[in-house]
DRENDOLUM-559908 format. One record per residue (C-alpha): x, y, z. Coordinates in steps of 0.05 Angstrom, whole numbers, plus 32768, in hexadecimal, padded with zeros to 4 digits. Layout:
# DRENDOLUM-559908
XYZ
...
//
This chain:
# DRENDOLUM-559908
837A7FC08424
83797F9483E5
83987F5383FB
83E37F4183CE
83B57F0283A0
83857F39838B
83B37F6A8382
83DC7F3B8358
83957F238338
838A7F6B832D
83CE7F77830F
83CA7F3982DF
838A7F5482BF
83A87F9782B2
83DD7F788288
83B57F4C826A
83877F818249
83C37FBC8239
83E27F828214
83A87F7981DA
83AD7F9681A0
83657FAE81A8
83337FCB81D9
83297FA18211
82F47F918245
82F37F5C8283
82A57F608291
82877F3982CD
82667EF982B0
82187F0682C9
820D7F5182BE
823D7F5E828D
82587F9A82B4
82A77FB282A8
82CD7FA382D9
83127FB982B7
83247FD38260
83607FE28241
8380802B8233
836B801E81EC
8321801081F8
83238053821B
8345807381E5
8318805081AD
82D8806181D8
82DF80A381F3
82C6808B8236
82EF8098826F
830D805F829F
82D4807682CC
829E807A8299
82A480308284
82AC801482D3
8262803082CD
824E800E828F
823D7FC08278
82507FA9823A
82067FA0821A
81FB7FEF822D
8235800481F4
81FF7FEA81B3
81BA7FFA81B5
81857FE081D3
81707FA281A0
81C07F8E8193
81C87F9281EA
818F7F6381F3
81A27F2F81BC
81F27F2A81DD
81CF7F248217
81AC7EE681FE
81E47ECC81E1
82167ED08219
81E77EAF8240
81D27E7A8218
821E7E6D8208
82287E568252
82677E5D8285
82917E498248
82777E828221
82A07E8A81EA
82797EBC81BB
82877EE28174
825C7F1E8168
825B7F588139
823E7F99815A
822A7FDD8152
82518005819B
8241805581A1
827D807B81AD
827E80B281E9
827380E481AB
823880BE8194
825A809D815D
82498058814A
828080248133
827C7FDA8121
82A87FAA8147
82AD7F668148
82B17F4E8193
82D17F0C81AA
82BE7EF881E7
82D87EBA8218
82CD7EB0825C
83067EAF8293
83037EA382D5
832A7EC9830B
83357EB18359
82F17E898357
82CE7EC58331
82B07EBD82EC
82BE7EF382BE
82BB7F09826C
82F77F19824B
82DB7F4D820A
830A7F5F81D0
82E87F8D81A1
83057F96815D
82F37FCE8130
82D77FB78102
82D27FF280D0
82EF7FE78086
830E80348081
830F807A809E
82CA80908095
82AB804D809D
827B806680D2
825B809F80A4
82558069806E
823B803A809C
81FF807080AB
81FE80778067
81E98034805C
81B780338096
819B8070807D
8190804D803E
817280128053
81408040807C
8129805A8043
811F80178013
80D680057FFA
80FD7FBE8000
80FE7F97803F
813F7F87805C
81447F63808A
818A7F4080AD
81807EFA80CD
81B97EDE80FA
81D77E9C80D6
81DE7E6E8110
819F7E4C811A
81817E3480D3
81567DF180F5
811D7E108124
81167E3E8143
81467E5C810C
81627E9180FA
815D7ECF8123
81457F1E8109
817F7F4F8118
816A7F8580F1
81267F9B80D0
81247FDB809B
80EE8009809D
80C87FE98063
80BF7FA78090
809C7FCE80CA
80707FFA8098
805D7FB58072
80517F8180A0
80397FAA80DA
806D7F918110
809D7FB78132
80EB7FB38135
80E37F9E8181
80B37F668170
80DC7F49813F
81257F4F814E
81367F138170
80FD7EE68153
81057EB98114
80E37ED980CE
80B57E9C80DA
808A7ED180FC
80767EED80B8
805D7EA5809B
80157E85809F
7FEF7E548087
7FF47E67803C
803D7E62803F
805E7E32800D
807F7E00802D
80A47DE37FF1
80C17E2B7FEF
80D87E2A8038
80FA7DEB8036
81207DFF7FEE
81337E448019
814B7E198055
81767DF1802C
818A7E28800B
81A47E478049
81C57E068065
81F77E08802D
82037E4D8032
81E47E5F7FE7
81C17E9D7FD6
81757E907FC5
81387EAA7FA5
80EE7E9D7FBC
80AB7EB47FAF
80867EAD7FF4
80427EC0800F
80467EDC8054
80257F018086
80167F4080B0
80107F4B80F2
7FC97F5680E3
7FC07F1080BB
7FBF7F3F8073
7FE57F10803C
80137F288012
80467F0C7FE3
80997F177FE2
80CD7F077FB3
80FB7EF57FDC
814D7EFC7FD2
817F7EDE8009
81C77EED8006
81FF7ED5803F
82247EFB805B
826F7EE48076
82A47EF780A3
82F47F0C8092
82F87EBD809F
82BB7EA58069
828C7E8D8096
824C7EA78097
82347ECF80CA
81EE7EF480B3
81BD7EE8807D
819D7F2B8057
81557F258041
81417F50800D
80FA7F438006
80CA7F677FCA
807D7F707FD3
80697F507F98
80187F4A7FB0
80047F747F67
802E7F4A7F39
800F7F0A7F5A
7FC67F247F54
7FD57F427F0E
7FF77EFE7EF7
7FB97ED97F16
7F867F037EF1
7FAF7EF87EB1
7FAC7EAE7EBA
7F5F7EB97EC6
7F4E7EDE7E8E
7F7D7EA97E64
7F497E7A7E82
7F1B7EA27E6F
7F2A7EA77E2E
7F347E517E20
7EF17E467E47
7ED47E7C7E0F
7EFB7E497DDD
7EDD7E0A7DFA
7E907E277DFC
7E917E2F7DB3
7E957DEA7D7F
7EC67E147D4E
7F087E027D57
7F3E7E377D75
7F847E3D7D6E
7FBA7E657D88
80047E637D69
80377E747D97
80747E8C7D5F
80A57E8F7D8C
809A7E457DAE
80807E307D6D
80487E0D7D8F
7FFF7E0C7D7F
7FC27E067DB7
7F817DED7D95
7F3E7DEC7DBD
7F287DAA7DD5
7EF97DAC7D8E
7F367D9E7D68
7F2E7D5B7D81
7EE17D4B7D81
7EE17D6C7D32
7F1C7D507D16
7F2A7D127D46
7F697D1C7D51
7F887D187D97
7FB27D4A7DB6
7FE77D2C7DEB
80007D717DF6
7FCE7DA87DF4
800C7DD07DD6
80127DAA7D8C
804B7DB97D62
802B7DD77D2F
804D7DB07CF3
80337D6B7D11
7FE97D8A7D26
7FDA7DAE7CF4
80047DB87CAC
800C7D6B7CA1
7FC77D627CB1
7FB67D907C78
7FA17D6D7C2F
7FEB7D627C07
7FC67D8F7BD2
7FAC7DC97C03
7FEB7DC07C2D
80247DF17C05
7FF07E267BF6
7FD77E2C7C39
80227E237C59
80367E607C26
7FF37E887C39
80087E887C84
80547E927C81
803D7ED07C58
80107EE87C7E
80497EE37CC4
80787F0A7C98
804A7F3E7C84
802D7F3D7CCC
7FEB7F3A7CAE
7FA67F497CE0
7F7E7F287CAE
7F857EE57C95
7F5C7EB27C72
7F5E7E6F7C53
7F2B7E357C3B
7F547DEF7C3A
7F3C7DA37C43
7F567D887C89
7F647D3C7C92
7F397D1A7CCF
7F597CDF7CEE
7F357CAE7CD0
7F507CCD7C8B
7F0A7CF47C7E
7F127D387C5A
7EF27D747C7A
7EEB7DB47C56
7EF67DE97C88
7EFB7E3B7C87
7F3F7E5A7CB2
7F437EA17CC3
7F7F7EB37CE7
7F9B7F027D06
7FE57F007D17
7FF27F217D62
80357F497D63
80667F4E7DA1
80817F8C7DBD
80B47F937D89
80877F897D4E
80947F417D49
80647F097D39
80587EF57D7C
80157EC87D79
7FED7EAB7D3A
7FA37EA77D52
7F637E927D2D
7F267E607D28
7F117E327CF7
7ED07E147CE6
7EBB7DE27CBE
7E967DE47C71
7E6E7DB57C4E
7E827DA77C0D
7E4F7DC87BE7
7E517E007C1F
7E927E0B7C12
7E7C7E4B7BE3
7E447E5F7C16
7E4D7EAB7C27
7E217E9B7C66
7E577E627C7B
7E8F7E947C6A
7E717ECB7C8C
7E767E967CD4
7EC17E8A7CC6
7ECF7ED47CBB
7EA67EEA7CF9
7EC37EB67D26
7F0A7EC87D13
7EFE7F0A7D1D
7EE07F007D5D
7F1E7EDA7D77
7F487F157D58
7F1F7F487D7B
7F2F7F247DBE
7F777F237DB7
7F747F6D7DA4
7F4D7F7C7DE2
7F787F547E0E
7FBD7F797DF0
7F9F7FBB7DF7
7F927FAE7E42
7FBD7FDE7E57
7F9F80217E2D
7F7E804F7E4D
7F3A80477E6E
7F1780757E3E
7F3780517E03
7F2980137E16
7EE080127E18
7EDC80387DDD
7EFB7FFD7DBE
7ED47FCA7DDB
7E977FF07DB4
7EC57FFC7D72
7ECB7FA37D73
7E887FA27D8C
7E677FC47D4F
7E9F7FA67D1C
7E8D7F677D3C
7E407F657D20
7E477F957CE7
7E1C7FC47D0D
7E0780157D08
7E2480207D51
7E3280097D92
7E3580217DDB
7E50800B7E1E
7E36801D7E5F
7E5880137EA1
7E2680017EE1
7E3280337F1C
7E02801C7F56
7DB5802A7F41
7DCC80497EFB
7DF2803C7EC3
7E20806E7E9B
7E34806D7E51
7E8080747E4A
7E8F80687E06
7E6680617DC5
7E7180597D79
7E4680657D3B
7DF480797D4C
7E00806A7D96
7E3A80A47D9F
7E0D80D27DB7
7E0580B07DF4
7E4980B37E08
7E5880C37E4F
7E0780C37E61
7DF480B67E9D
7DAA808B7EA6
7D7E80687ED9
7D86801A7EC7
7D3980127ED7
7D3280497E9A
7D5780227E6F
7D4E7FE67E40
7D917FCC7E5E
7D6F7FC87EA0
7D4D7F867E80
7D8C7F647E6E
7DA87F747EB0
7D6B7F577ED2
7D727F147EA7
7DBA7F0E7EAA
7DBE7EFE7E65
7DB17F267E1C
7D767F437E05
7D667F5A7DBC
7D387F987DAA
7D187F7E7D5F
7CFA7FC97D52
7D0180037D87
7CBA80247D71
7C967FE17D8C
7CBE7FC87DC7
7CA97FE27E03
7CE47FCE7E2A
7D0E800B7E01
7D09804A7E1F
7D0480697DD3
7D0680B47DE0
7D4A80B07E06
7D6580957DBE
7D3880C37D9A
7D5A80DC7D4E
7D9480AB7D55
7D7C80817D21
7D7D80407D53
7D3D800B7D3A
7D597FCF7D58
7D8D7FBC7D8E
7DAE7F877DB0
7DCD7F8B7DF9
7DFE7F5C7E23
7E197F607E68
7E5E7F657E73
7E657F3C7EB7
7EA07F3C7EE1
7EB07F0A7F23
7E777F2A7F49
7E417F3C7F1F
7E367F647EE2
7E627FA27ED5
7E4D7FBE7E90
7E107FB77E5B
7E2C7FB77E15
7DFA7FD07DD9
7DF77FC17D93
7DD17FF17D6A
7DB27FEB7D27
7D8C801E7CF4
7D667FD97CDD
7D2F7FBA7D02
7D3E7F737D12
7D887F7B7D01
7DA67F3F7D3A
7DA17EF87D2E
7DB67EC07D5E
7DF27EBE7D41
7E037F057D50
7DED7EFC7DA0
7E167EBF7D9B
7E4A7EE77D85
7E437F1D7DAF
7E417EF77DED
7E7C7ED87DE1
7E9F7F147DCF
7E857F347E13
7EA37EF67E3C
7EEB7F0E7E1B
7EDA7F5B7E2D
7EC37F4C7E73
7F0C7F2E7E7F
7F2E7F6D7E61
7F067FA47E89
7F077F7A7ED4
7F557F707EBA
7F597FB47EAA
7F3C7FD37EF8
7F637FA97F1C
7FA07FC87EFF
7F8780047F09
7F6D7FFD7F4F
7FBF7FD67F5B
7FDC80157F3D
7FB180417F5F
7FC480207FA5
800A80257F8F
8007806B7F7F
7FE8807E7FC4
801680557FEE
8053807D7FC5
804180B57FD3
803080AC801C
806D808F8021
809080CD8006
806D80FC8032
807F80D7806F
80C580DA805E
80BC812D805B
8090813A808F
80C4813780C9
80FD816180AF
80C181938093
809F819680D9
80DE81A180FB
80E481DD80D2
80A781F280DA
80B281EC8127
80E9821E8125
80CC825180FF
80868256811A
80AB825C815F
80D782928143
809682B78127
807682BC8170
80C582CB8193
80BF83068159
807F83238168
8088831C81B1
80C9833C81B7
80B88375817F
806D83798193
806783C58187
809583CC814F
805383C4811E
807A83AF80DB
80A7837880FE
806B835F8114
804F836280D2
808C833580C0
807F830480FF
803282FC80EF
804582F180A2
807582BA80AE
8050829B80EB
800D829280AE
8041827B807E
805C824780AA
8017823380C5
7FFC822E807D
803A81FB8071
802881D080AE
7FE781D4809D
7FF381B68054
8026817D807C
7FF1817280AB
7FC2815F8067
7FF38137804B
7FFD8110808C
7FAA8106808A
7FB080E38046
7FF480B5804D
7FCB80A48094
7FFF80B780BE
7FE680E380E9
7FDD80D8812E
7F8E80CB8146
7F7880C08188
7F2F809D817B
7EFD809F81AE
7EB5808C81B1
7E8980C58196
7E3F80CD8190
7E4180EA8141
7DFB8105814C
7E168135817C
7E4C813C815B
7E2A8155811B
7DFD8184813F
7E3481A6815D
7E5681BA811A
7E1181D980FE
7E20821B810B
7E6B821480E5
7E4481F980B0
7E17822D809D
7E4A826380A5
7E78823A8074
7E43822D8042
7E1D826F8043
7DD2827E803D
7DC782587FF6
7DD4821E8013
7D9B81F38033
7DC281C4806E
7D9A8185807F
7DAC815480AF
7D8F811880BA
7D9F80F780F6
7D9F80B38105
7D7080888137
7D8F805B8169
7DD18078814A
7E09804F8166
7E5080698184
7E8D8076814D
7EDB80668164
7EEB80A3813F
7F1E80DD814B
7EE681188154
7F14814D8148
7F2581368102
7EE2811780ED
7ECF816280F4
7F04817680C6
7EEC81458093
7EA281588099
7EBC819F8088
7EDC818F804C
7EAC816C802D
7E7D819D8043
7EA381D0801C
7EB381997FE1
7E65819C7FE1
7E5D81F37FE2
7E9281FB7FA4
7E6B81BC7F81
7E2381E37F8A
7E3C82377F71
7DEA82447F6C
7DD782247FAF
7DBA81E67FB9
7DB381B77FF3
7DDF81998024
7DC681578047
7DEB812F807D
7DD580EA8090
7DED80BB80CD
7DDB806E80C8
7DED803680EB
7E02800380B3
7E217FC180A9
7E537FB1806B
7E577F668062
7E907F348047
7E6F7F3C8002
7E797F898002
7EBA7F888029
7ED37F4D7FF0
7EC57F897FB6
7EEC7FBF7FE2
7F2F7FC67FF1
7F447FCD8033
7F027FBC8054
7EE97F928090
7EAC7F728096
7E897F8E80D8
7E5B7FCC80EE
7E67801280DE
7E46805B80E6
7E3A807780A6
7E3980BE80A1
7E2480D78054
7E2D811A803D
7E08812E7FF4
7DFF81667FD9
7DD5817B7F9D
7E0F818E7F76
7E2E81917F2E
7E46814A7F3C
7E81811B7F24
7E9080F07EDB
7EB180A97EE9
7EF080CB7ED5
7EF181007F0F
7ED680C87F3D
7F1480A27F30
7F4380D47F3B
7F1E80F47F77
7F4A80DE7FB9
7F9480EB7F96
7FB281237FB7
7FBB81617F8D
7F87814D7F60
7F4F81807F54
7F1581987F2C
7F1781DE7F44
7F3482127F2A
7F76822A7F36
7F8082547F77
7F39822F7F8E
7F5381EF7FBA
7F9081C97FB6
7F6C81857FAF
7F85816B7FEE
7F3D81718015
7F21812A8003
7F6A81068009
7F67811D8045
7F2280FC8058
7F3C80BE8033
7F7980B5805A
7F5780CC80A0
7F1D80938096
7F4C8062807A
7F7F806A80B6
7F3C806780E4
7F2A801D80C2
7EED803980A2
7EE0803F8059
7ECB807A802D
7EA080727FEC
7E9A80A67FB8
7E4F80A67F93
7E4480E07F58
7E2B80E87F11
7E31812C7EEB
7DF6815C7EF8
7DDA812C7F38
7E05813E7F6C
7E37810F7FA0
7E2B80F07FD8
7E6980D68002
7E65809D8033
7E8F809A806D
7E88805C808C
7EA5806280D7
7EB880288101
7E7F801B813B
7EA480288181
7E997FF481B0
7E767FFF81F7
7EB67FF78215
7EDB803081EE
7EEB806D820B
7ECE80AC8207
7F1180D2821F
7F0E81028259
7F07814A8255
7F488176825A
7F4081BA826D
7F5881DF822E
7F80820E8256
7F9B81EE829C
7FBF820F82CD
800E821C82C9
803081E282E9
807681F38301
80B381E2831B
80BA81A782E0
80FF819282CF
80FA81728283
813081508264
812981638216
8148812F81E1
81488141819A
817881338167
816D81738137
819B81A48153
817481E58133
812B81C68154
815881B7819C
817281FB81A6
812682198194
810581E981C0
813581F081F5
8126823C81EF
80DC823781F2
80DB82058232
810C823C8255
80E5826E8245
80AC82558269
80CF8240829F
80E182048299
812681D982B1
814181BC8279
81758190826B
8180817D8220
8198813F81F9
81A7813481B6
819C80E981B0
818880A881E2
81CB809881F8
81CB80DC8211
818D80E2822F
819280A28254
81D980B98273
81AF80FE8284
817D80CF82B1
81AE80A682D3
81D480E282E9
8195811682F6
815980EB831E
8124811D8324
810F812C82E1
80C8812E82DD
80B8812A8296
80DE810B8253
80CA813D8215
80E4811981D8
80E98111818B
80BD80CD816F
80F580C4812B
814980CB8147
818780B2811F
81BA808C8143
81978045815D
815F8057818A
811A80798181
80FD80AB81A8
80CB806F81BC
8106804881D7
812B808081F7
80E780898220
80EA803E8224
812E8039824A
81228079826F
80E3805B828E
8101801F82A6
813A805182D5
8101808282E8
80C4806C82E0
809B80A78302
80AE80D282C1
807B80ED8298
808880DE824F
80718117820F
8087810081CF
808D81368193
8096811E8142
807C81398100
807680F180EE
806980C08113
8076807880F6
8066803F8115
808E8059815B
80438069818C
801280658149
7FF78020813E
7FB1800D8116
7FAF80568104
7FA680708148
7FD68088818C
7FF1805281B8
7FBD805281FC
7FE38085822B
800680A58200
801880FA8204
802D811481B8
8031815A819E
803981608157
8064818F8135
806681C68124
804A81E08163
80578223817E
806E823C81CD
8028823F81E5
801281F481C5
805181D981F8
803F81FC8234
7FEE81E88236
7FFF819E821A
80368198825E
800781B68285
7FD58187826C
7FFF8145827F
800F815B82CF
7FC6817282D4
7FAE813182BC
7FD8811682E9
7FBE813D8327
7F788135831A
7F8380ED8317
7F5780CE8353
//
């Protein structure tokens, strides 16, 4: 019997909370556990009275929001006096936002929390416009991420929330980062001028803009723009900051190759004693090369001269109007050509004849933009000297030619190096010209003009060709008469007219990239002044084709991660479908098994819907999202074993070689899927060889240095197992080559292959940490190189699982998936094998399954789930009440939840969808008799 001061305790408590406005909570101070609520919590809630005296206040959010009160209760002390805003599930599973006040009381000697919780929606509806907005944030390529606004000084501010962009990005997980500062993401690279601008920036409560270098989990640097807004309460203060954060890594790297082929271009500028100029309209400022000085002695305090000062008063009074009037014509008529002789006036009042050529560069709207040229200077008695003339045309023409190139970076491939030929031969007056691109051991011809476009998209040894001497020197090399040189392979040029040539390398950052020819008809048609100029010419080209594959190779990148982005985002709801009617197919032709033309229908739709999850299952290799399990595997043996699937693939007119490898070290590698890519290159190889040929398969051990892995993307330095396949084959041009990993892409015919096969291999080696490299040239065959990680002597080789174990029974599974169609089918499959099954259609009901039912024995769940917990966390939470139970998880995409570095968490049991009734029952019966053979 309740003595009168407890009952009057009691009584006092009662009124206090049916007296607020709101619902109401007292919660005992250390576990947070109700100990009385108000008729309009239970209203608001949906819980009954009974319900909540079960409950603790951090169990009504999810798991992240529960933990961080948690902290913040307890770091507020026994005078806890705390403001949150939270996300509480209703008994329905509906989430609202409420802003809780908490303060704490104390009652007879016994501390307790007094909890109001406000709603804090704006309008009816709020909730499906708040999952809305979650949904929409889920599906940003933007980070977003939510930082708490209490803490700016160290450690600062903590993570609340983290989109899906942040985890797919940076490589952490929500759980590793909610509650830590975003100082996790910064390294040593970070600008610390920018921090300190952000954290004042954030003391006052502005919004700010940054562009910051962080980091991976891995250590990979990247670069964000960076936008932080405040967020504030009904009362103004601020309560939250929201990050919105950009990758911005290919701008940076495209804006740093600009400003290297700019310098480039001036160091071009400086080699040479002619003086260059560039004429910004716009700014109406003029850069001159450091010449300007040297020739005219005049100095420059600002390498950017107004151009009235530098250069029309310094003009001769009697030159000046003419050559004023010349140039404001020629910027009217936007003129490509212009040319003047005038007197200029040295600094010591000297006058020096000197020859101007000038090419005005227009802007994207057809304005003058730029005014560039050269000018060089004339003897007096020269001044008439067509040799002298010839020089000032030729080096204004060359400057012109450079500015051309470097506008026109953004054409097409094959345009581009056809005009880097077209300026080449225009350049030197020549009969023709032809650039070759160097591919490994050989060199192909990509574009030619005049005599030399016959050899257009040839492909030739380099030790065959005269080029191979240039490229040997590292520097140009002239060919006075083709008949008497015996560095000139002459019958390879045989009734193209050439009798004399001149070549140049094209060199890039590491090493040479292209030979450019000049071809004559003459003999002894190049002069030092025409390698002069074509080496310089070659310094501007070189900038404009590395310029030019970066940007491909950034909007290549780009273009994959898209569209592995977008075929994550389908792959679940797809699969689930999938799921249901591949299930259906086999309930159909089981229940109508001698009616012949319903099970016509069944077997029809069951190789439809395979087909589909077959084509998902493809997609899933390329985005690398698919689930491997890598183990240690002897690739010898596991060659050998495919030999007789080979031949029967191939066919008799195809010779199979293998050529195995000595001392051949272990690959981490996911067998079952290395298989599948040795297949499909195998048939890649059998459609590229119609007439037979040969098939040859070589394993290496192999070793790809820093220098290799600087030239690659996505490489690490380190030892690998190369496995080469070639075939003897039609082979591949540099265009085909290019294209050859984007899904979808094909050279067969139609009806013939859907041009998924090598995307696939691409995205299964990639998500493995290997590399792949593509080596062809039309009518020599391929050869691809898979280079596979080396396992380590400690990996595992995995334990055999008999294929078909024995029934286990008696298992009581608790199901939780939020797709109500896939439930009800997998419910229905489970029960008809005889399984106990108890459903749930999200955590919070799942968890609330387990604390009520103890003896389930194993937790069969989706990876993706709506409503604030994962299938991950669900099994999280349910192992820490029973943690006996046997955990299977099911997805058709997989995320970051059990996948990280490309491969299944250790101990983790996953079934993909679609799978069908019999796929279930052996992969259960696989878990418990794992379990029982377990010593």
């Amino acid at each position: 019997m309740p003595k009168s001061a407890e009952m009057t305790t009691t009584v006092r408590i009662d009124l206090l909370l049916e007296a607020l406005p709101d619902p109401a909570f007292i919660c005992d101070a250390k576990t947070s556990r109700f100990l009385a609520v108000n008729q309009r919590a239970i209203d608001k809630y949906g819980y009954s009275r009974a319900e909540f005296l079960h409950m603790n206040l951090s169990g009504l959010s999810s798991s992240e929001e529960g933990k961080r009160l948690e902290k913040r209760l307890a770091a507020s002390g026994p005078d806890a006096r705390v403001q949150e805003r939270c996300a509480h599930q209703l008994a329905n599973g509906d989430m609202i936002h409420v802003d809780l006040s908490v303060c704490a009381i104390a009652q007879d000697g016994k501390q307790m929390m007094l909890v109001v919780a406000r709603d804090a929606s704006l309008k009816p509806g709020a909730a499906s416009q708040l999952r809305l907005l979650e949904t929409s944030l889920e599906r940003l390529n933007d980070i977003v991420l939510i930082t708490e606004a209490d803490e700016i000084d160290p450690p600062g501010p903590r993570i609340v929330y983290a989109n899906d962009a942040f985890v797919r990005r940076t490589g952490y997980s929500r759980e590793e980062v909610i509650g830590e500062t975003p100082r996790v993401l910064q390294g040593a690279r970070t600008q610390r001028r920018e921090l300190d601008r952000i954290r004042k920036a954030l003391k006052e409560n502005r919004p700010v803009r940054a562009e910051l270098i962080n980091y991976t989990k891995s250590g990979e640097e990247f670069w964000i723009e960076l936008n932080i807004s405040p967020v504030t309460d009904n009362s103004g203060k601020v309560t939250h900051f929201v990050a919105v954060q950009r990758d911005v890594t290919g701008r940076i790297a495209s804006m740093q190759e600009l400003a290297e082929s700019k310098e480039r271009f001036s160091a071009v500028a400086e080699a040479t004693s002619d003086i260059i100029w560039d004429w910004d309209i716009k700014e109406n400022v003029v850069w001159w090369s450091k010449s300007y000085a040297t020739v005219f002695g005049h100095t420059l305090v600002d390498p950017k001269a107004d151009p009235q000062t530098s250069w029309l008063e310094r003009i001769h009074p009697d030159d000046r109007e003419r050559v004023f009037e010349s140039a404001k014509i020629a910027l009217e008529k936007k003129k490509k050509h212009w040319q003047e002789t005038y007197r200029f006036i040295h600094s010591n009042g000297r006058e020096i004849p000197v020859a101007h050529r000038g090419t005005v560069i227009l802007d994207e709207e057809g304005n003058p933009a730029h005014f560039v040229g050269g000018l060089v200077m004339l003897n007096e008695h020269d001044r008439a000297d067509p040799r002298l003339q010839q020089i000032a045309a030729r080096l204004g023409h060359q400057v012109e030619l450079a500015q051309m190139l470097t506008s026109a970076s953004q054409e097409n491939e094959k345009h581009l190096h056809s005009m880097i030929t077209a300026a080449a031969q225009s350049l030197l007056e020549a009969d023709g010209a032809v650039l070759g691109l160097i591919q490994g051991k050989s060199f192909a011809y990509v574009a030619g003009q005049g005599i030399g476009a016959a050899r257009n998209s040839t492909a030739i040894p380099i030790a065959d060709s005269f080029a191979a001497v240039a490229i040997e020197r590292g520097q140009s090399v002239v060919c006075e008469d083709v008949e008497a040189d015996s560095r000139w392979t002459s019958d390879a040029w045989q009734g193209t007219g050439v009798n004399s040539a001149l070549a140049t390398i094209l060199h890039g950052a590491e090493g040479p990239i292209a030979v450019l020819k000049v071809l004559s008809e003459k003999k002894r048609a190049f002069s030092e002044e025409d390698i002069r100029s074509l080496e310089l010419f070659a310094q501007s080209a070189s900038a404009v084709l590395e310029r030019r594959q970066l940007e491909m190779r950034l909007r290549n990148s780009q273009r994959l991660q898209s569209l592995g982005q977008l075929t994550g985002g389908i792959a679940h709801d797809f699969n689930n479908l999938l799921t249901v009617i591949l299930g259906n197919a086999d309930s159909l032709a089981a229940k109508f098994a001698e009616d012949p033309e319903v099970l016509q229908i069944a077997d029809l739709t069951r190789a439809a819907a395979e087909r589909g999850a077959g084509l998902t299952n493809r997609l899933l290799a390329f985005a690398r999202q698919q689930p491997l399990d890598p183990k240690s595997a002897d690739l010898n043996k596991l060659v050998a074993g495919m030999d007789d699937l080979l031949r029967r693939t191939l066919g008799s007119n195809i010779e199979i070689e293998v050529v195995r490898g000595a001392g051949l070290w272990n690959a981490l590698i996911d067998s079952v899927q290395l298989e599948s890519a040795l297949l499909n290159l195998s048939i890649n190889a059998r459609d590229a060889m119609p007439d037979g040929g040969k098939l040859i398969i070589e394993l290496a051990n192999t070793h790809l240095g820093e220098e290799y892995a600087d030239k690659e993307e996505e490489v690490l330095p380190g030892q690998y197992v190369m496995v080469a396949v070639s075939d003897t084959g039609t082979g591949m041009s540099p265009e085909t080559i290019s294209r050859v990993f984007d899904p979808f892409f094909t050279t067969k015919a139609p009806g013939r292959g859907s041009g998924l096969g090598l995307s696939m291999v691409f995205g299964f080696v990639k998500q493995s940490r290997g590399h792949i490299k593509v080596y062809s040239e039309p009518g020599q065959g391929t050869t691809v190189r898979l280079y596979l990680p080396r396992a380590t002597p400690y990996a595992s080789t995995g334990q055999a699982v008999s294929a078909d174990p024995e029934k286990c029974s008696n298992i009581k599974i608790l199901l939780v998936e939020d797709d109500d169609l896939v439930r009800g089918h997998i419910l229905s499959q489970l029960r008809a094998l005889g399984y106990m099954v108890v459903e749930a259609r999200n955590g919070r009901e799942a968890l609330e399954a387990v604390r009520q039912i103890s003896d389930f024995d194993l937790l069969f769940t989706d990876v993706v789930m709506p409503g604030g917990m994962t299938g991950k966390e669900v099994a999280d939470e349910v192992l820490k009440l029973r943690p006996a139970i046997k955990v299977l998880f099911t997805s058709g995409y997989t995320q970051n939840a059990i996948v990280h570095g490309g491969k299944l968490d250790p101990g983790v049991n996953f079934i993909s969808k679609p799978f069908r009734q019999a796929d279930i029952e052996r992969k259960i019966n696989q878990i418990f008799a794992a379990e029982t053979e377990k010593p």
